[in-house]
TIGU-729300 format. One record per residue: residue number from 1; x, y, z of N, C-alpha, C in turn; residue in three letters. Coordinates in Angstrom, 2 decimals. Layout:
MIGU	NUM	X	Y	Z	X	Y	Z	X	Y	Z	ALA
...
! end
This chain:
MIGU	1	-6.19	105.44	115.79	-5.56	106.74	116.01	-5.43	106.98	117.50	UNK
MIGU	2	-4.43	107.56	118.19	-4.28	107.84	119.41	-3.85	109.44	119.98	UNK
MIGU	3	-4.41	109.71	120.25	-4.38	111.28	120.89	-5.02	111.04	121.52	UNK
MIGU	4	-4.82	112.66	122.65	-5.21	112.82	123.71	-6.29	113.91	123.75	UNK
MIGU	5	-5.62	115.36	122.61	-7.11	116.12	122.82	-7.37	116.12	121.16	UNK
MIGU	6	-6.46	116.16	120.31	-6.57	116.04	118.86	-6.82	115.06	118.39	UNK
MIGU	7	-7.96	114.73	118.36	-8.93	113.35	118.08	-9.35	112.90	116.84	UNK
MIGU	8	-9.69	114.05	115.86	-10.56	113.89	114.58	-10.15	114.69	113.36	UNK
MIGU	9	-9.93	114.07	112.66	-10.26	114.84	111.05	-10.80	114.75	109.69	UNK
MIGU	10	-11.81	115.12	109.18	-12.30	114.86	108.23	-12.31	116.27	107.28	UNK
MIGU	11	-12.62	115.62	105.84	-11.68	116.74	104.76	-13.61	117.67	104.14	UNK
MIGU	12	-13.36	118.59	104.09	-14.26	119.55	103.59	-14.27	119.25	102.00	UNK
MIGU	13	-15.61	118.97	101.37	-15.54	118.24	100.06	-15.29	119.33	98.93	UNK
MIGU	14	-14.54	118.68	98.39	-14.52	119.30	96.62	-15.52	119.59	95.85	UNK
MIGU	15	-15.11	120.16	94.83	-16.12	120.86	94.03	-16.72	119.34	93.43	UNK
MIGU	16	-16.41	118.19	93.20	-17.29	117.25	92.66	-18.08	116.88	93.89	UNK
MIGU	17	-18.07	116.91	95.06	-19.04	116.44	96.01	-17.95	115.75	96.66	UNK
MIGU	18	-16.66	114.96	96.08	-16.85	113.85	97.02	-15.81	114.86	98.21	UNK
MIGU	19	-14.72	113.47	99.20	-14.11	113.99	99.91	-12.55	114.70	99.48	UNK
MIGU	20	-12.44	115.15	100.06	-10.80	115.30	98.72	-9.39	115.17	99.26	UNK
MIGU	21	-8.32	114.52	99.07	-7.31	113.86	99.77	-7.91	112.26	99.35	UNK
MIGU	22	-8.24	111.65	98.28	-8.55	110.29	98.17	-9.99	109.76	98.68	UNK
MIGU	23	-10.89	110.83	98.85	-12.04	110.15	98.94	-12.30	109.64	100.29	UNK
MIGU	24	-11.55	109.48	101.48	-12.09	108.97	102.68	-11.81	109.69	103.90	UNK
MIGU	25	-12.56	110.17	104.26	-12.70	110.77	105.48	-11.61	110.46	106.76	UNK
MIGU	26	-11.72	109.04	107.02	-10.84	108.44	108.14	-9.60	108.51	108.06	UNK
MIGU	27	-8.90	108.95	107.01	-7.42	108.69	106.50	-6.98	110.14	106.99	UNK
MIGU	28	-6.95	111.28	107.99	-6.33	112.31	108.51	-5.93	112.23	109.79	UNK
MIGU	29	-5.27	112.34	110.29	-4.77	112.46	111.90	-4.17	113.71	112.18	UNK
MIGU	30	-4.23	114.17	113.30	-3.72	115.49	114.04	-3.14	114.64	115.18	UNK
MIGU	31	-1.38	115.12	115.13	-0.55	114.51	116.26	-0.35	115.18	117.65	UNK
MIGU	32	-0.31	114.89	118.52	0.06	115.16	119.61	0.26	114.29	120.82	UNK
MIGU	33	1.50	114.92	121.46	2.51	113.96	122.27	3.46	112.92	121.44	UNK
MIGU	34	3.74	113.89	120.76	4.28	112.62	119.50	5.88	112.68	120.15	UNK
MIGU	35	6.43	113.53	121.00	8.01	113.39	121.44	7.96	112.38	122.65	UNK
MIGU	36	6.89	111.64	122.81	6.81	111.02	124.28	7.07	109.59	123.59	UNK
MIGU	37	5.98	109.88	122.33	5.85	108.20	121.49	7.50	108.03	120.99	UNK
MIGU	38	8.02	109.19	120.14	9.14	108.97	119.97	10.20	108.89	120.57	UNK
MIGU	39	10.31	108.63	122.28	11.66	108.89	122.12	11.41	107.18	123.34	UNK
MIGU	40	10.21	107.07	123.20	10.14	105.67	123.64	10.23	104.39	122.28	UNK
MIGU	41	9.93	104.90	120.75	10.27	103.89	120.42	11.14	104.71	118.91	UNK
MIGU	42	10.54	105.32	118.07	11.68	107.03	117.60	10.63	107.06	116.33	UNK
MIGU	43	11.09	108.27	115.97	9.95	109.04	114.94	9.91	108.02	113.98	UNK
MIGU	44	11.20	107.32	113.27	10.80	106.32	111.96	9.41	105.73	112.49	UNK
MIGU	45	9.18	105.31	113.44	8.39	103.96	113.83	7.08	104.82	114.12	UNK
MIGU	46	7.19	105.79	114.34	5.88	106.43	114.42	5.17	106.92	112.52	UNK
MIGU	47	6.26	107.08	112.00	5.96	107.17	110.87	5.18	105.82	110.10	UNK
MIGU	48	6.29	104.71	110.20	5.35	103.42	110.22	4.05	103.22	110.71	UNK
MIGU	49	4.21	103.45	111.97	2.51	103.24	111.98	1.61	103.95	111.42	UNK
MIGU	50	1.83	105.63	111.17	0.37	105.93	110.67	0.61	105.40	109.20	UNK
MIGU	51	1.69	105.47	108.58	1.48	104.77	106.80	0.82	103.36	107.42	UNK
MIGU	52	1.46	102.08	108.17	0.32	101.22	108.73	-1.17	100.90	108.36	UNK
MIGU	53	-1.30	102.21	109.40	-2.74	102.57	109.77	-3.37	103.05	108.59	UNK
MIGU	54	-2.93	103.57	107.13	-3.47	104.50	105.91	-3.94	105.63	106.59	UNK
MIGU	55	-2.52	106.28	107.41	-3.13	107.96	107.94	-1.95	108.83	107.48	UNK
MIGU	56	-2.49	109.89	107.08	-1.72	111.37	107.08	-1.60	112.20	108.37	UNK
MIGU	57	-0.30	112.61	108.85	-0.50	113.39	109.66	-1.01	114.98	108.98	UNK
MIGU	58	-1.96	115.19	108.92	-2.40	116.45	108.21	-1.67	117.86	109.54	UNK
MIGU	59	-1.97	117.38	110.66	-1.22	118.92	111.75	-0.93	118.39	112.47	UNK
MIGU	60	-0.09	119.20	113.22	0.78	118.91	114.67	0.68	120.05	115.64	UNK
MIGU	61	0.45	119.46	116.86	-0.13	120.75	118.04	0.97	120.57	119.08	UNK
MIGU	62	1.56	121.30	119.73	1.51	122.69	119.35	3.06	123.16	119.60	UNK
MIGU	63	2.81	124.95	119.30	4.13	125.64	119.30	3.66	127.07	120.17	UNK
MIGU	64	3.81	127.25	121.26	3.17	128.48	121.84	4.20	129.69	122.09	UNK
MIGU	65	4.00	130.89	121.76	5.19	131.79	122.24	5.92	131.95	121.02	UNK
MIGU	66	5.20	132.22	120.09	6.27	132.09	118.88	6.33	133.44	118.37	UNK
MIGU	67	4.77	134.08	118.30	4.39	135.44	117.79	5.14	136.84	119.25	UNK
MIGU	68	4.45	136.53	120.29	3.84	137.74	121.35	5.89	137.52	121.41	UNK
MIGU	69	6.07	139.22	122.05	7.65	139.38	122.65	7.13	138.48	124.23	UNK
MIGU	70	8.48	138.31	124.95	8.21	138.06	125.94	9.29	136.82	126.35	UNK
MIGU	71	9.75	137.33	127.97	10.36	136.08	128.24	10.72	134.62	128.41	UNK
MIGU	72	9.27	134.29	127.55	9.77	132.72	127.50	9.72	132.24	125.85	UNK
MIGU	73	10.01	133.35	124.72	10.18	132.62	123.44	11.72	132.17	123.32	UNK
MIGU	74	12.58	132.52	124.00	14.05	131.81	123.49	13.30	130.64	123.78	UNK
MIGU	75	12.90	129.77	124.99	12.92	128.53	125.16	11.13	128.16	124.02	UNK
MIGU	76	10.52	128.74	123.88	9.74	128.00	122.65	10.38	128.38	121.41	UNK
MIGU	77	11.66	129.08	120.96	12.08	128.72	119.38	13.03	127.05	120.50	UNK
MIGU	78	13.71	127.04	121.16	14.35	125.83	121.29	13.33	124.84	120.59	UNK
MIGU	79	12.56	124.75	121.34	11.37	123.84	121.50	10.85	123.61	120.24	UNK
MIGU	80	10.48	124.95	119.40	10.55	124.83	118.04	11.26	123.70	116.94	UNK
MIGU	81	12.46	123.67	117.34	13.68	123.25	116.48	12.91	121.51	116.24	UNK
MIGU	82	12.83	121.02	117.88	12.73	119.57	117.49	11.47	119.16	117.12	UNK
MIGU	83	10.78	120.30	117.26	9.49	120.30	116.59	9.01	119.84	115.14	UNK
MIGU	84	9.75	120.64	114.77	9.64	121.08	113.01	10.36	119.49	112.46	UNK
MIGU	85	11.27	118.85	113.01	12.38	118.12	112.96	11.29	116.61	113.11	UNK
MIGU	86	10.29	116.61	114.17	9.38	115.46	114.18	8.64	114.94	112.94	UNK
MIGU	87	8.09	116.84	113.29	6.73	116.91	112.10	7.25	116.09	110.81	UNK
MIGU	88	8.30	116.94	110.48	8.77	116.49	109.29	9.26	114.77	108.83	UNK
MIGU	89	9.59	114.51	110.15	9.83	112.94	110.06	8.69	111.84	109.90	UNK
MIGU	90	7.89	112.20	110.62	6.69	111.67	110.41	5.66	111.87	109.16	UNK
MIGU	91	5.89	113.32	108.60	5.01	113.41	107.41	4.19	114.17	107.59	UNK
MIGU	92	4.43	115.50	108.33	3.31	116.33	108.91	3.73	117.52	108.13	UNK
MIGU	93	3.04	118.73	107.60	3.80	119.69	106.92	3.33	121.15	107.46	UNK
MIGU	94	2.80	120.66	108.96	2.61	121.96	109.49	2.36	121.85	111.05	UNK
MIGU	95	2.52	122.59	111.83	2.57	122.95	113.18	1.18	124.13	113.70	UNK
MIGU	96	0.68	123.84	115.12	-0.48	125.05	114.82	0.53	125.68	116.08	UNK
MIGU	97	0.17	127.21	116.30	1.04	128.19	116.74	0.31	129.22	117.07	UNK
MIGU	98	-0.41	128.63	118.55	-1.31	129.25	119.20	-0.71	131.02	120.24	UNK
MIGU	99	-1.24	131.36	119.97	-1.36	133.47	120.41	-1.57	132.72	122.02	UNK
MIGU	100	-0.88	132.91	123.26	-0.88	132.81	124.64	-0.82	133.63	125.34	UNK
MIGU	101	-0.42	135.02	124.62	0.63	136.35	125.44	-0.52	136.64	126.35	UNK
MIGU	102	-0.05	137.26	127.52	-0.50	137.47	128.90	-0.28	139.03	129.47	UNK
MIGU	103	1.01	139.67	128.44	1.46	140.42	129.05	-0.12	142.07	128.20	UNK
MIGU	104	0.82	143.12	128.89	0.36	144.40	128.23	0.91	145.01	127.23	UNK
MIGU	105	0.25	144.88	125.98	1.27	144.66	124.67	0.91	146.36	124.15	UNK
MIGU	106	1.94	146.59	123.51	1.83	147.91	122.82	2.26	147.94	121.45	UNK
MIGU	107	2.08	148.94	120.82	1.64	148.80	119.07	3.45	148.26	118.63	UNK
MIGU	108	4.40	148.70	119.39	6.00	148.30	118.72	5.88	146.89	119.30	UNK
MIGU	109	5.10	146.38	120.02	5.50	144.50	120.28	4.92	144.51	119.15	UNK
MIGU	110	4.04	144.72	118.49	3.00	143.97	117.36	4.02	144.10	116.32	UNK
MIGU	111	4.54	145.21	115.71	6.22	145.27	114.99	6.99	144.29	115.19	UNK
MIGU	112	7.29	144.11	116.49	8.04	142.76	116.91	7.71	141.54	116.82	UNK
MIGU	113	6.31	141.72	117.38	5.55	140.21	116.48	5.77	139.88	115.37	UNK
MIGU	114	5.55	140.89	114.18	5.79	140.10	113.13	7.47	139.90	112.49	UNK
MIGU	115	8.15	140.53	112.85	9.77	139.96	113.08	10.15	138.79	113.53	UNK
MIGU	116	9.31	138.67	114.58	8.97	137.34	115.89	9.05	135.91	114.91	UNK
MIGU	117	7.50	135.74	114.28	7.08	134.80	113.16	8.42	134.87	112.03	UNK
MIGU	118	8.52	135.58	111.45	10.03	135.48	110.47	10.43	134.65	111.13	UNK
MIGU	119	11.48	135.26	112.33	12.52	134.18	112.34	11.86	132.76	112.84	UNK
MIGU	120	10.36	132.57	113.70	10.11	131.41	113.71	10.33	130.66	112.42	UNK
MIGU	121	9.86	131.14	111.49	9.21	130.22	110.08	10.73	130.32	109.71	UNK
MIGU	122	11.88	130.43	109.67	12.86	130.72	109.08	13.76	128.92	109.54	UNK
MIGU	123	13.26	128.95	111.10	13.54	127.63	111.98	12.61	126.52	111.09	UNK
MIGU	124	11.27	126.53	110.60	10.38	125.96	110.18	10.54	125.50	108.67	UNK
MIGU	125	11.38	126.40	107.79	11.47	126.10	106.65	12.45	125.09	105.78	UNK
MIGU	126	13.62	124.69	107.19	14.14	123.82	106.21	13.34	122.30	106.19	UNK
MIGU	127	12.49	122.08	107.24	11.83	121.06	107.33	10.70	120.81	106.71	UNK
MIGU	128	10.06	122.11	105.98	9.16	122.34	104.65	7.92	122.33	105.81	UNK
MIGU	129	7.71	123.06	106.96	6.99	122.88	107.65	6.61	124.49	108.09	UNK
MIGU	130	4.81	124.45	107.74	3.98	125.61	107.70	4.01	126.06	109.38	UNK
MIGU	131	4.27	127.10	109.79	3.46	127.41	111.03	2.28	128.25	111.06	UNK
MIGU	132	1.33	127.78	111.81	0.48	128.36	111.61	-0.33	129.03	112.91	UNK
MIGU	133	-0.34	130.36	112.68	-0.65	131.48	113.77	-2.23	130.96	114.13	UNK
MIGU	134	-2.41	130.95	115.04	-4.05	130.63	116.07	-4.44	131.49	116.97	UNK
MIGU	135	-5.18	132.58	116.72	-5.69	133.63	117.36	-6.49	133.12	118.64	UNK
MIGU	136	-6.30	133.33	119.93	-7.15	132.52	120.62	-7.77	133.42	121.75	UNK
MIGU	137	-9.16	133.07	122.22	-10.09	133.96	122.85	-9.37	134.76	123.85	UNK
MIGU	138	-8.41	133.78	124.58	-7.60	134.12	126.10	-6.80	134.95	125.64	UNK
MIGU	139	-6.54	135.49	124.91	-4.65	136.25	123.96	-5.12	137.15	124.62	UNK
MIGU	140	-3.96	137.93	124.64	-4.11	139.47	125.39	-3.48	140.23	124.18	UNK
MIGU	141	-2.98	138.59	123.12	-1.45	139.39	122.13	-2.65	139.22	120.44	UNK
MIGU	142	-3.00	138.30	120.33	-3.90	137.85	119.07	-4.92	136.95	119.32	UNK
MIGU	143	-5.98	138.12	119.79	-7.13	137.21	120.05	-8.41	137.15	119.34	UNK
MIGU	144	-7.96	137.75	118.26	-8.89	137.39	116.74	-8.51	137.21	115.76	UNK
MIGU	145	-9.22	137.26	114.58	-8.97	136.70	113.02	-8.47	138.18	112.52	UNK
MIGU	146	-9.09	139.47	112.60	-8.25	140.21	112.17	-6.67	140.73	112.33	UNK
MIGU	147	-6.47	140.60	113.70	-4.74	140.93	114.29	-4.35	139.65	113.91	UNK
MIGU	148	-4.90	138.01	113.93	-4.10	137.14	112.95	-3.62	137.26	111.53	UNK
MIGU	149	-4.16	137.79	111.14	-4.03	138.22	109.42	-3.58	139.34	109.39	UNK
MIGU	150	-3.12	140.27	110.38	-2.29	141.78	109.75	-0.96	140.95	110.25	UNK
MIGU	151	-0.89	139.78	111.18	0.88	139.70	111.81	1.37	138.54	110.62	UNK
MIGU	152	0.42	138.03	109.69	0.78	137.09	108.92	0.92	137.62	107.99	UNK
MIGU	153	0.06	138.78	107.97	0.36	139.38	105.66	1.55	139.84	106.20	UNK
MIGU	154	1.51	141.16	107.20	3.25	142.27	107.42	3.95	140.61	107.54	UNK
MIGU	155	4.33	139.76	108.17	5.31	138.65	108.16	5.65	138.53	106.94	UNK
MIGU	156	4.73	137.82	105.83	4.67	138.27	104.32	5.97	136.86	104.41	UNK
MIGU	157	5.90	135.24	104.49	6.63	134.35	105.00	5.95	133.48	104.78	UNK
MIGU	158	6.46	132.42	102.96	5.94	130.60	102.64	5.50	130.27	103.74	UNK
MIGU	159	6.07	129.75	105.31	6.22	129.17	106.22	5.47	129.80	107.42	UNK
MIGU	160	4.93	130.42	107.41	3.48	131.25	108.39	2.78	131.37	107.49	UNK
MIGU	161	1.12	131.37	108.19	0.01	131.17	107.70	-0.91	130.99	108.72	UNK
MIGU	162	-2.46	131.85	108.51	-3.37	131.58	109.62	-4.20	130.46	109.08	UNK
MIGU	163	-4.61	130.51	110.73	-5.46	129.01	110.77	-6.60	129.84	111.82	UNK
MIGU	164	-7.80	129.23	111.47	-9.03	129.60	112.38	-9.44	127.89	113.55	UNK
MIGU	165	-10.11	128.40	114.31	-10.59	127.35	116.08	-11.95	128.08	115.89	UNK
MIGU	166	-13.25	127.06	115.30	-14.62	127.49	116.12	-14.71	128.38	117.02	UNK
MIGU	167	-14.30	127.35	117.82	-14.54	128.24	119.63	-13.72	129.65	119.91	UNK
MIGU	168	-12.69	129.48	119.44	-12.05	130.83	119.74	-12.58	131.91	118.54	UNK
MIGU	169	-13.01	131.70	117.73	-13.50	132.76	116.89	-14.93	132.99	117.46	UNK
MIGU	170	-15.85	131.99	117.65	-17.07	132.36	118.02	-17.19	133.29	119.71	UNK
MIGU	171	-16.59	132.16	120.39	-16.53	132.65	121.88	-15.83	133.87	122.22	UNK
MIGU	172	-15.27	134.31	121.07	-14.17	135.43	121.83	-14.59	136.70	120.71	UNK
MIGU	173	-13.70	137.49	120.54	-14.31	139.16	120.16	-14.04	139.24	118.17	UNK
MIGU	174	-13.83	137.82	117.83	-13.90	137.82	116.63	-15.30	138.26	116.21	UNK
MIGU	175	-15.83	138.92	114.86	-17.27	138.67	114.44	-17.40	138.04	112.92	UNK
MIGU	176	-18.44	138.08	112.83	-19.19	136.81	111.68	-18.78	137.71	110.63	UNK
MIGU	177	-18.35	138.99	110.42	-17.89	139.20	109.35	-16.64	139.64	109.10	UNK
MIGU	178	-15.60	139.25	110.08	-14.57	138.87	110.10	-14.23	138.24	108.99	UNK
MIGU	179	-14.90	137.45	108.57	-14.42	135.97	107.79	-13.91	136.36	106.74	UNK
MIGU	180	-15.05	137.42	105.92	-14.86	137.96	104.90	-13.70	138.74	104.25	UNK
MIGU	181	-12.86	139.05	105.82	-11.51	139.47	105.14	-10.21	138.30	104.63	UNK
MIGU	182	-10.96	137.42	104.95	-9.97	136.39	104.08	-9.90	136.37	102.95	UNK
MIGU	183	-8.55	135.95	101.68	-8.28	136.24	100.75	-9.12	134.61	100.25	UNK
MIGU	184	-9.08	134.60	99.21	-9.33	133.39	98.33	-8.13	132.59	98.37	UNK
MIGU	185	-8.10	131.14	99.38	-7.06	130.25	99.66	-6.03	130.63	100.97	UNK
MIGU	186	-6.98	131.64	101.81	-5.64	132.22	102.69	-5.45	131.60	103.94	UNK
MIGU	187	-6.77	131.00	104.28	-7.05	130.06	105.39	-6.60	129.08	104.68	UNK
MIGU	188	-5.55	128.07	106.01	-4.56	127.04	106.09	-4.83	125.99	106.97	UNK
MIGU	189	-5.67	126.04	108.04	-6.11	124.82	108.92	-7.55	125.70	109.75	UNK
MIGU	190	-8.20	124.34	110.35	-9.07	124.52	110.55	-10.09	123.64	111.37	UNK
MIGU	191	-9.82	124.44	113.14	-10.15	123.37	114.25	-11.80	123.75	114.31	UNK
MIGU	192	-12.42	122.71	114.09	-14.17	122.55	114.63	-14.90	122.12	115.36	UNK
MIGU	193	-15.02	122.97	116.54	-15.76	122.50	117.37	-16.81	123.29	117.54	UNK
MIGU	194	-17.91	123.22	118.37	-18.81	124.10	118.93	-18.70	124.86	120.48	UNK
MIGU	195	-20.01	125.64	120.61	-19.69	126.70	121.97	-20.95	126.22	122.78	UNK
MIGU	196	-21.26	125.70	123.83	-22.08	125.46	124.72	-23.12	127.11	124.56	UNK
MIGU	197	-24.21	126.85	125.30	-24.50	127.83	125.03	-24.79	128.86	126.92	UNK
MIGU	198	-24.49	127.53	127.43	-23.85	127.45	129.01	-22.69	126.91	129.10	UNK
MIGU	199	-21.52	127.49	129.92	-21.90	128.46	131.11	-21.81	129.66	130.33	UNK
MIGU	200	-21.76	130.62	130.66	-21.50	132.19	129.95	-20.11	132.05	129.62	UNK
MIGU	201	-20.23	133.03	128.33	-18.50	133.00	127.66	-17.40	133.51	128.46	UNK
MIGU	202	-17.81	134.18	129.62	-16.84	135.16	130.01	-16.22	133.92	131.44	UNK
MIGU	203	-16.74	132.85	131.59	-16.03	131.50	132.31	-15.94	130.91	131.56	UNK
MIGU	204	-15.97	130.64	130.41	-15.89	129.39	129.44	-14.62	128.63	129.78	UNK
MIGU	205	-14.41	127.69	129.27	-12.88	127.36	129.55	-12.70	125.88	128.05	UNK
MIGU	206	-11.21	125.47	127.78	-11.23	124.45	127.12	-12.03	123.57	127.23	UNK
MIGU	207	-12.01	123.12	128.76	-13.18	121.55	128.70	-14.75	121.98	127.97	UNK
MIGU	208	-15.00	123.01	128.03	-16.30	123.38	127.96	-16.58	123.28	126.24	UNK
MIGU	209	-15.84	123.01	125.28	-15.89	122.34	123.93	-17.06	121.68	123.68	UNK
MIGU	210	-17.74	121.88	122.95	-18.48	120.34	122.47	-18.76	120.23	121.13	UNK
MIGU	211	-19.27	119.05	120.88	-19.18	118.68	119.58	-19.86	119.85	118.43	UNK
MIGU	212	-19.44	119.53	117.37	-20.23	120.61	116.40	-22.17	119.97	115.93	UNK
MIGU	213	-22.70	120.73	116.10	-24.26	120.60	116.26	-24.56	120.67	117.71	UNK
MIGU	214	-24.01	120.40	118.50	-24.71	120.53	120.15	-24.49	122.05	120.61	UNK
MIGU	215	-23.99	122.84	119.98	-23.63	124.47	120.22	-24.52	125.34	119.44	UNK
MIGU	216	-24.20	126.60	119.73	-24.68	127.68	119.35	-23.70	128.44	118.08	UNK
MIGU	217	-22.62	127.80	117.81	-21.60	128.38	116.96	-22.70	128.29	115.46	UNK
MIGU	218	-22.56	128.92	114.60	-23.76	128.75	112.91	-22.53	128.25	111.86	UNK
MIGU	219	-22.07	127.24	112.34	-21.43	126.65	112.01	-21.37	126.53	110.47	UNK
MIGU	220	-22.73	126.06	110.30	-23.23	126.00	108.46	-22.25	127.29	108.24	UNK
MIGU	221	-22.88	128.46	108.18	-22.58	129.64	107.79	-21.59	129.83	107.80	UNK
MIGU	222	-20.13	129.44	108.85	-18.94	129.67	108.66	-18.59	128.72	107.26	UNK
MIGU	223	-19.26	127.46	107.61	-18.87	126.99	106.50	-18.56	127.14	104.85	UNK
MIGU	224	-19.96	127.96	104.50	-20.14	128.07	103.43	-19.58	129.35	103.13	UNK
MIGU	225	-18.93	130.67	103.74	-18.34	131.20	103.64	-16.56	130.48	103.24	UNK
MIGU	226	-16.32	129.78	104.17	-14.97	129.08	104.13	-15.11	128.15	102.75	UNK
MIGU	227	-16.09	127.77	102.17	-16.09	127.20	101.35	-15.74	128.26	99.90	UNK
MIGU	228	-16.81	129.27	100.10	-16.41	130.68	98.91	-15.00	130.78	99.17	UNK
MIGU	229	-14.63	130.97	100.13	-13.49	131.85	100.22	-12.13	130.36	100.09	UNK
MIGU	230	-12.38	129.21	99.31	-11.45	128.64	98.59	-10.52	127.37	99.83	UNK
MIGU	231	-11.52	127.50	100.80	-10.70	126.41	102.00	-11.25	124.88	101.42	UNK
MIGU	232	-10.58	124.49	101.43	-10.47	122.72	101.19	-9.60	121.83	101.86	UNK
MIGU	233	-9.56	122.52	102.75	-8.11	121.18	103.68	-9.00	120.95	104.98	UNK
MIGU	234	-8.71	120.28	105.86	-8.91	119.46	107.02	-9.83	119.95	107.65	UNK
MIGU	235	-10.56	119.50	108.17	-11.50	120.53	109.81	-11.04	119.46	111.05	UNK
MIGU	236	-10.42	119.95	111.68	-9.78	118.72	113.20	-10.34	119.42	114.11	UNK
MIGU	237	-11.06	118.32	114.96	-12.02	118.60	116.04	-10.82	118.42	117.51	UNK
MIGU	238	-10.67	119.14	117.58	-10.20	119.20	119.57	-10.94	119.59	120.58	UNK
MIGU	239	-10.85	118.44	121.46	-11.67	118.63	122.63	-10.74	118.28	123.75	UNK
MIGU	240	-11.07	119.23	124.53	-10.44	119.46	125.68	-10.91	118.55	127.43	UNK
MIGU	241	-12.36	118.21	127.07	-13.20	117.75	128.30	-12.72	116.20	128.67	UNK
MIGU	242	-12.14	115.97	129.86	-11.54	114.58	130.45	-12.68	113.77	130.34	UNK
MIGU	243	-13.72	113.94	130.20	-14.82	112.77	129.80	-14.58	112.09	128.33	UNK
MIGU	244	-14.07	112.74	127.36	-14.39	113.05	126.25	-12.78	111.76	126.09	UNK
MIGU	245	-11.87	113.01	126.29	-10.26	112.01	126.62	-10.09	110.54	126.58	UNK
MIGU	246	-10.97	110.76	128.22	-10.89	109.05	128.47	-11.38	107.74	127.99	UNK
MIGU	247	-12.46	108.27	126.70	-13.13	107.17	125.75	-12.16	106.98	125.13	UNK
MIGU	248	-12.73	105.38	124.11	-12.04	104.72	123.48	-11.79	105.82	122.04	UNK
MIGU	249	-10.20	106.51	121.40	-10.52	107.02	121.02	-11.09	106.57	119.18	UNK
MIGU	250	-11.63	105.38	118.89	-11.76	105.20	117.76	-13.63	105.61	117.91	UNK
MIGU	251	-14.01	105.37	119.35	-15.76	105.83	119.19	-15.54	107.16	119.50	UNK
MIGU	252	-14.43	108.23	119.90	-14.30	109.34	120.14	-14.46	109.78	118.58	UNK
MIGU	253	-13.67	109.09	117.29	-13.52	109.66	116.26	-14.76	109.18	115.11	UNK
MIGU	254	-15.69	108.18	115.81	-16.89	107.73	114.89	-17.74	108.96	115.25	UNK
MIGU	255	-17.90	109.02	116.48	-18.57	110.49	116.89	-18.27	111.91	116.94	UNK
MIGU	256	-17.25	112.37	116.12	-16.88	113.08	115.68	-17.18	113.27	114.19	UNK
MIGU	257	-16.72	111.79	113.18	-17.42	111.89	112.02	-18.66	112.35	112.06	UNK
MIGU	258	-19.31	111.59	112.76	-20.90	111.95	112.35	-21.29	112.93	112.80	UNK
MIGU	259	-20.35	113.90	113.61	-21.40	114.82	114.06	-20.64	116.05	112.87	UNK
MIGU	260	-19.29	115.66	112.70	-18.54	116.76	111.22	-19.48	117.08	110.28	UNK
MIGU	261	-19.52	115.58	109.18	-19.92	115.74	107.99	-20.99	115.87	107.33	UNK
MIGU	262	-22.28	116.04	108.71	-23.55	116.99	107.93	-23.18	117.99	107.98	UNK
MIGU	263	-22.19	118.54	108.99	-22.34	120.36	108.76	-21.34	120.41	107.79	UNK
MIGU	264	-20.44	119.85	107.09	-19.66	120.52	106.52	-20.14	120.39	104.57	UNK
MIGU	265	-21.30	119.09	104.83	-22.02	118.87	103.17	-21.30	117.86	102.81	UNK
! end
């Protein structure tokens, strides 16, 4: 598997115990930089390799600027278009669609937000490809699990759908009983990592990621909530730290297994 920060995925088990998607853990991939691979050799051939390899592209990162108003979404729906157009070529059936806004938002952008997502997912649907909203600590526009889930129900759109990030739910102004307002099956993807417990949250930054068990995130506990509440698809570990990057990434993704699938059972 080759990525750069989307390294790992392993599947949260079924009600019989085992793994679910065929029983093996190693068979998920999360793409990224996939327009660099393709246009040096083209999406068929990227498709070949992960069937090759016996991989699913389970997600594709990223789509930013899709939700918040603001002057630079004409050029991320562009950006959108050949997006959805990859995913789909390759075998991916969803996009994550991270919250960036910067600006000073007021209650009629949030109206507009969810107008915003429509017509994204509208770009997204002939390619049968989910977008999926990512509330993130830095947002000024959606920087928790609850304002993710009021711009996705009002959207009320097959083709949007939230997705939860460890770190940005733990590290940022989400709380632990947040979770609970999820519906049964409403969570759609699902990035796992942990939170250092240094430096302080209020410098934290991407590199500062680490694996799940070396943090302070109660990881179990999200789990087994996410488990009630009917999630069974992917947990993809992204890490952001250039130490982390520059390993080989097949011991990047052995060490990722093992540090996933005690916490997840």
């Amino acid at each position: 598997m080759h990525a750069r920060n989307q390294l790992r995925t392993v599947r949260f088990p079924n009600g019989d115990g085992g793994l679910c998607q065929g029983g093996d853990s190693s068979r998920g991939a999360r793409t990224h930089e996939g327009r660099e691979f393709a246009e040096k050799e083209s999406p068929a051939a990227a498709r070949r390799l992960l069937d090759d390899l016996g991989l699913k592209a389970v997600s594709s990162s990223n789509q930013i600027g899709l939700a918040e108003p603001g002057d630079a979404r004409a050029r991320s729906l562009e950006d959108l278009k050949w997006k959805v157009e990859l995913a789909h070529v390759i075998g991916c059936d969803r996009i994550v669609a991270p919250s960036t806004g910067t600006d000073q938002y007021t209650e009629d952008d949030y109206k507009r937000g969810v107008d915003n997502l429509r017509e994204a997912a509208e770009i997204a649907r002939p390619s049968g490809v989910t977008l999926m909203l990512e509330f993130a600590r830095t947002s000024r526009f959606a920087a928790s699990l609850p304002t993710a889930l009021k711009l996705v129900r009002e959207a009320n759109h097959a083709n949007v759908r939230v997705m939860i990030d460890t770190y940005h739910f733990w590290a940022g102004i989400s709380k632990f009983e947040d979770l609970e307002l999820l519906r049964d099956g409403e969570l759609h993807h699902l990035h796992f990592e942990d939170v250092p417990a240094d430096p302080p949250r209020e410098i934290l930054g991407q590199p500062n990621r680490v694996f799940p068990g070396e943090g302070i995130v109660p990881l179990r506990r999200i789990v087994e909530v996410l488990k009630r509440k009917q999630y069974a698809g992917a947990a993809s570990l992204e890490m952001f730290n250039p130490a982390i990057q520059a390993m080989d990434p097949y011991l990047v993704a052995m060490r990722a297994r093992a540090a996933i699938e005690p916490v997840i059972g």
